[in-house]
N, C-alpha and C positions, 0 to 999 in steps of 0.2 A: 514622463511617468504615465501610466496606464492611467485611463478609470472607467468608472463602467457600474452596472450591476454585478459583474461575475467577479468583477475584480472584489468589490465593495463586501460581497459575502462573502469568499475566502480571505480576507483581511480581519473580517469580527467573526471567523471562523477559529484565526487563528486565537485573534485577542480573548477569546474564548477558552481555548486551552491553554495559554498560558495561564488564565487568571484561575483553572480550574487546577493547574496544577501548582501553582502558589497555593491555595485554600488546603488543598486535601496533600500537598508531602514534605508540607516543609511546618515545622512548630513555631509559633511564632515567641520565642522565649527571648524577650526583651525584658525582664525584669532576673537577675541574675547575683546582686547583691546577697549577702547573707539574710539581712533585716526583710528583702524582700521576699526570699525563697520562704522564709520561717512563715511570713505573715500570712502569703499566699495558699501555705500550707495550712495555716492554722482555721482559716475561712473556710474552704474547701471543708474541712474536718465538725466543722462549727456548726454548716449552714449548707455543703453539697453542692454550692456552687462555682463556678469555675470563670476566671477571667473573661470577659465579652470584648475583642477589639473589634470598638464597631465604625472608624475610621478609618478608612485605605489613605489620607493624605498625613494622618496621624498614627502611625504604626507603635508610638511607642507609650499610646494611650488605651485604660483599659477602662472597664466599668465588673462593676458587682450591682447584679439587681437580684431583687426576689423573684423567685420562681411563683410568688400564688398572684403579686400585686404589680409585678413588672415594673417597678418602680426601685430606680438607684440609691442602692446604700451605701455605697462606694466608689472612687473612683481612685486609680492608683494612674499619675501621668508624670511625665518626664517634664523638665523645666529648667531655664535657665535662673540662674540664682540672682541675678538680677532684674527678674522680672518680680521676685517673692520679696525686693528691697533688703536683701540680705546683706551683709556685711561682705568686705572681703573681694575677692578677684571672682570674676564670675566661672562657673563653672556648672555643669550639668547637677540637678539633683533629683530626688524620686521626693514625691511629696502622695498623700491618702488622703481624698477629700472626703471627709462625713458629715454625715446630717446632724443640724445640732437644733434644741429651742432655742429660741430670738436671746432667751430670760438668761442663760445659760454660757455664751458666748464670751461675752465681757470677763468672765471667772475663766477662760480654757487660753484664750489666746494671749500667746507672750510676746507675741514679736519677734522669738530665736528657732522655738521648736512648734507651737501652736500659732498658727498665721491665718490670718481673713482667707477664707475658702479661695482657691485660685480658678479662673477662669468658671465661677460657682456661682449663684444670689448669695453675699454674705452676710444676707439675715439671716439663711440656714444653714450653711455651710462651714467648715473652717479645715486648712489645710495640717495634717501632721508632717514636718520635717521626717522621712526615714532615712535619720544620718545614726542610728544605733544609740541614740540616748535617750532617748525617750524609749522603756523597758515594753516589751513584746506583749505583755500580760493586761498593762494600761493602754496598750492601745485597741487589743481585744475586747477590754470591755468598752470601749468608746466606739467600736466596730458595733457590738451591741445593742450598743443604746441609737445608732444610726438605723440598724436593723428594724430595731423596733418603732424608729418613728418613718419609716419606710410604710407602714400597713396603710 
């Protein structure tokens, strides 16, 4: 195998335009469920902001920040169900991590569909199950109230 300077720049010449044409032609639509097309949508429409993946080793992780405070009020990531201690055969599930008061937490999380923020600090955090029962409407205001303690 070659190497070199010449070699070394047309090699991160190349990795260059790959990486430029991953970013700009391909969408990166990992979230594809009902519960999550709905939600995504419903944010977007709420607050104008649009999914952030800001992990290339984690593709199928996203964030919601604000636009004024740059500070995360959501996080929508892919997970195995055995890492959330969930019941059952393992299998992939979509959880929304939000910001919650410390005060607050102990009343929200149940251990089925409200769970200790995943991969989060869970004195702030707590994760929603998006398995369709927990209704679109309750989880937007609890997008909300993340929102707002986002400033």
């Amino acid at each position: 195998m070659n190497h070199g300077q010449f070699v070394g720049q047309v090699a991160q010449a190349y990795q260059d335009i790959l990486y430029n044409i991953e970013q700009h032609c391909y969408d990166n639509d990992v979230f594809q469920s009902t519960p999550e097309r709905k939600l995504i949508a419903q944010v977007k429409a709420a607050y104008g902001d649009d999914l952030e993946f800001l992990w290339p080793k984690f593709p199928q992780n996203a964030v919601w920040r604000r636009s004024d405070t740059h500070k995360w009020y959501g996080a929508l990531l892919t997970v195995t169900s055995d890492k959330l201690a969930l019941p059952g055969a393992t299998h992939v599930v979509t959880v929304l991590d939000l910001r919650a008061r410390p005060e607050d937490l102990s009343m929200l999380i149940d251990g089925q569909h409200y769970l200790p923020g995943y991969h989060m600090n869970k004195k702030h955090w707590y994760s929603i199950l998006l398995d369709d029962v927990v209704p679109l409407a309750t989880i937007m205001d609890d997008v909300k109230v993340s929102y707002m303690l986002a400033k």
